[in-house]
N, C-alpha and C positions, 0 to 999 in steps of 0.2 A: 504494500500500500504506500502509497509516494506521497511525503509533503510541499509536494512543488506544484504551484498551480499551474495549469495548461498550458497557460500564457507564455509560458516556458519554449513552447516549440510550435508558438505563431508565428508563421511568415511574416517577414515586417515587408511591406512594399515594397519603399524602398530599395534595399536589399535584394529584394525576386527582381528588381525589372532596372538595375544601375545600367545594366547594356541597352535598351531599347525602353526606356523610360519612355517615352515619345507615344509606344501605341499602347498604355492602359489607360482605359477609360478614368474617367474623376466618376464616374457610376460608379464602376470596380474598386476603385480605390476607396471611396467613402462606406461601400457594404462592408469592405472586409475591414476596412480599421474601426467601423462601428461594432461589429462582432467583437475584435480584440479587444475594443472597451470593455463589454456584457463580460467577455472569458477574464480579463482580470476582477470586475466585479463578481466573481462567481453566478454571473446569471449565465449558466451554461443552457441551459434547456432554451433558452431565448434567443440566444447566440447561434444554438441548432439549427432552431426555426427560419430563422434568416438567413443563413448560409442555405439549408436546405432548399428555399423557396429562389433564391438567387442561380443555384445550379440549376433548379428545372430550367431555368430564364433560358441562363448561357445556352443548356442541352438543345434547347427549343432553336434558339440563334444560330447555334453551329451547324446543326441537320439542314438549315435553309441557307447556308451561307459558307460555311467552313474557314472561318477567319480566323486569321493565325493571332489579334488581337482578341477575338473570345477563346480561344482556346489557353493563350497564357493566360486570361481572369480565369478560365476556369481552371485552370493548374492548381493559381493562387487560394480560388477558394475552399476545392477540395481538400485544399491540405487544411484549411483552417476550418472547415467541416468537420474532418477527420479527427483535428485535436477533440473540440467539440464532444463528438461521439465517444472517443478511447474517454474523458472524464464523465461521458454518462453511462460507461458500462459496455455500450453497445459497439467490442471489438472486432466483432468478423465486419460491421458496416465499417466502424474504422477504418479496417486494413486494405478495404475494399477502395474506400476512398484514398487514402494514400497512395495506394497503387498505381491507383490512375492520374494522381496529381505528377507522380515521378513520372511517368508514359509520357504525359504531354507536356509536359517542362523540358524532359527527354527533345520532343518533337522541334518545341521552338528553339530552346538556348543550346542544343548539343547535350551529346552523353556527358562530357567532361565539364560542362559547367558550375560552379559553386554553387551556384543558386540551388543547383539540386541536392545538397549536402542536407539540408532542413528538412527534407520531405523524406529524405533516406532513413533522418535520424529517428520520425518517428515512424514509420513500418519497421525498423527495430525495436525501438521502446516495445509498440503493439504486441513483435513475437515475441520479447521477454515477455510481457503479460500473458501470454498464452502457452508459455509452455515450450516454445518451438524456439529451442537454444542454438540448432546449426542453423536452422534461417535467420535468426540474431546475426547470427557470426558472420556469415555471408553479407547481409544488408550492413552491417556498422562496419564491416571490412570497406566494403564498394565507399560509404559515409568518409571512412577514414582517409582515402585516396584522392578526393577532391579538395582544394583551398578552402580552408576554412574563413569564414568573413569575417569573422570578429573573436574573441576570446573564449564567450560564450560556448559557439559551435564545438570548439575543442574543450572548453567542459564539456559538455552534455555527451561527446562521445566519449570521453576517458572514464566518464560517471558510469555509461553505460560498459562500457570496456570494463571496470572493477566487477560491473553484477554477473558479467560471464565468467572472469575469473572468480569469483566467489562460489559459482554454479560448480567449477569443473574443480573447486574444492583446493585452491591455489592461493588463499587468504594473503600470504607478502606480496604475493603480486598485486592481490586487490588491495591491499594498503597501502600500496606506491601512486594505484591509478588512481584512488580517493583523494589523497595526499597532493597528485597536480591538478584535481579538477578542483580543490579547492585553491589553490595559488590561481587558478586560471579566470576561477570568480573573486578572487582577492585582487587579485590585477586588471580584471573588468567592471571595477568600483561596483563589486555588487556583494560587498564583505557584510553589508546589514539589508540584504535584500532575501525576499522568497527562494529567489535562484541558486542560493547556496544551502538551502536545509536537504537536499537528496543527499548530498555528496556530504554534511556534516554526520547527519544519522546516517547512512551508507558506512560510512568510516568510522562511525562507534561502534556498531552492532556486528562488523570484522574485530575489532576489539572486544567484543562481548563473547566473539567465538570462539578466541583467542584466552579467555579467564582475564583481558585486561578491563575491569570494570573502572576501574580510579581516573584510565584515561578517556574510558568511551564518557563521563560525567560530565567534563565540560564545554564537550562539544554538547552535548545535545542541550545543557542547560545553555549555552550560546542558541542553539535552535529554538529553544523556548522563548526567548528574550524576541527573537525575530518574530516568530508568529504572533505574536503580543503587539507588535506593532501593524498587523495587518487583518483585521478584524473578518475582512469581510473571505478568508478561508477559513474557517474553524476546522474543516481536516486537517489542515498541518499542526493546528494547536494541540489539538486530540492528538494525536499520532506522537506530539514532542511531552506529552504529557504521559500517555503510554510507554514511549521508550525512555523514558526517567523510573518511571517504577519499574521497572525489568533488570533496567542498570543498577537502582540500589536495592533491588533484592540481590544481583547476582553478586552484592558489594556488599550481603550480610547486614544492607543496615534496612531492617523491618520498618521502623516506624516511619520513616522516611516514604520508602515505596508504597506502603500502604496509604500515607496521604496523597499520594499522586497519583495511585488507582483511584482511589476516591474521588480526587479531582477531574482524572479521564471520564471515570463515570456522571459525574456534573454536568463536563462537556458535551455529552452526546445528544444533549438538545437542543443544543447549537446547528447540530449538524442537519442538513437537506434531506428529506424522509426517506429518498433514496438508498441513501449509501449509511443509515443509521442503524437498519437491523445488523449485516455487516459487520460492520466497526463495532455495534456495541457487543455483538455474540464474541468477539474476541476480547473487547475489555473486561468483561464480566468473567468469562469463562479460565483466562489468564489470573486476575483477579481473584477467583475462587481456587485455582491449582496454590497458590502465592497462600494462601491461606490456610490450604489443607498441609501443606507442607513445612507450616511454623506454627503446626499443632490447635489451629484454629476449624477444627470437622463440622462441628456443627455451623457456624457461620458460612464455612466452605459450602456445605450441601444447600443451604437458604438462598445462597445465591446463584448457584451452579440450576436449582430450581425457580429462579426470576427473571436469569437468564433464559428459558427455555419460554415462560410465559411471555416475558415480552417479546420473544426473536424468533420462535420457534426454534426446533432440533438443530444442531448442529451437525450442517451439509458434510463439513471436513474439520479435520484435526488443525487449530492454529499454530501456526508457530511465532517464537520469540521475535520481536521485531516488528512496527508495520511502516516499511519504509515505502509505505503506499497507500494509505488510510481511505483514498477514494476509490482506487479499482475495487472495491467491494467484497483501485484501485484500488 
């Protein structure tokens, strides 16, 4: 589960169209950066809506027409669709849409163009959400081999590069790639921004696996500080609140982690009805294991059964960490 809001791997105009600036519409331009507004206010479902209704537009315009200026808006916008979707859950339409975003970016700007690094990066993000770690590998490869445009880009792959090595169970290597994609958002003046809390809890919770809990604390209590200044994601606050009580349970100090379960537990109705049963079947459920296991059983079972009333059964076993609090992210 990711604390980084979407907005993280919005095409910025700009950016998509420095070569042929000239043929985006001010139409295209104004949809999609009114979206990117909605995806940093967390109005993602609205953000959807618009994007979605603006491609039928394009699909409609290009079947009559085939203009190579609708086809880069619609490049542009599918990708910002696609963000859209991969934060409402809905990942096979994600990937679906990134695909075709990279196809026709492919079409106008060439295979080797930067522009297309952004759209690669997230049909990787997507298959790490899914599961499908050599299509990961393959897409953040291709992502890795083009210029990256700003510092950003090379976070976002190195971040993504740690979560493969972490997969293939290579933890120094993933504390090296944690370790530059956090220089890379420190050098991209983004050291008290959203865009560093993946790669700060990314890089604790390698140190959680590691038995190093004293070091994974001040990162994440740095992630905490951050979410606190950006109200309108309450999953990253949930998620840095979460991974605080995991880290001082795993650091032996009870009363601490217990107040910050408790507080994760507070948060959860902050969060968007969506992604609340989710998030909270893993805070409650973590929460009642934390509990049975410092000799607290009967508390343990009360809640392990309030859990289940509010969230119903639990689909799959949680695990420590949710360095993703919205995939459900």
């Amino acid at each position: 589960m990711k604390p980084t809001p979407s907005v993280l791997f919005a095409l910025t105009l700009l950016a998509a169209t420095r070569v042929i600036a000239a043929e985006i519409s001010p139409a295209c331009e104004s949809v999609n950066r009114q979206a990117q507004t909605l995806l940093a206010e967390n109005r993602v479902t609205e953000a959807q809506t618009l994007l979605s209704q603006f491609t039928a537009q394009l699909d409609a315009a290009i079947s009559g027409s085939n203009s190579n200026n609708d086809k880069l808006c619609l490049g542009v916008t599918l990708h910002n669709l696609s963000s859209a979707l991969q934060d409402l859950g809905q990942l096979d339409a994600a990937d679906q849409a990134a695909s075709r975003s990279v196809r026709l970016l492919e079409e106008i700007l060439g295979p080797t163009a930067p522009e297309i690094r952004r759209p690669l990066q997230l049909a990787a993000s997507i298959a790490i959400q899914k599961g499908q770690w050599d299509r990961a590998a393959t897409l953040l490869a291709r992502a890795e081999s083009l210029e990256a445009l700003n510092r950003s880009d090379i976070a976002m792959t190195t971040t993504m590069r740690g979560k493969l090595l972490v997969q293939a169970g290579k933890l120094t290597d993933a504390e090296c790639a944690y370790r530059q994609a956090l220089s890379e958002r420190e050098l991209a003046g983004q050291g008290a921004s959203p865009f560093i809390q993946t790669a700060l809890s990314s890089l604790a919770i390698v140190y959680l696996k590691q038995g190093r809990a004293a070091e994974a604390l001040p990162l994440l209590e740095r992630s905490l500080k951050i979410s606190e200044l950006f109200p309108a994601h309450p999953e990253s606050h949930t998620a840095a609140l979460f991974n605080l009580a995991i880290a001082y349970s795993a650091d032996h100090e009870e009363k601490a982690a217990a107040s910050y379960f408790r507080l994760a537990i507070d948060s959860l109705a902050n969060l968007p009805a969506t992604s609340r049963p989710n998030a909270g079947r893993t805070v409650y459920l973590a929460y009642a294991k934390f509990l049975q296991e410092n000799g607290h059983k009967r508390e343990a079972k009360a809640l392990a059964a309030e859990a289940r009333n509010l969230f119903g059964p639990d689909p799959a076993n949680y695990t420590v960490g949710m360095e993703d609090l919205r995939a459900g992210r």
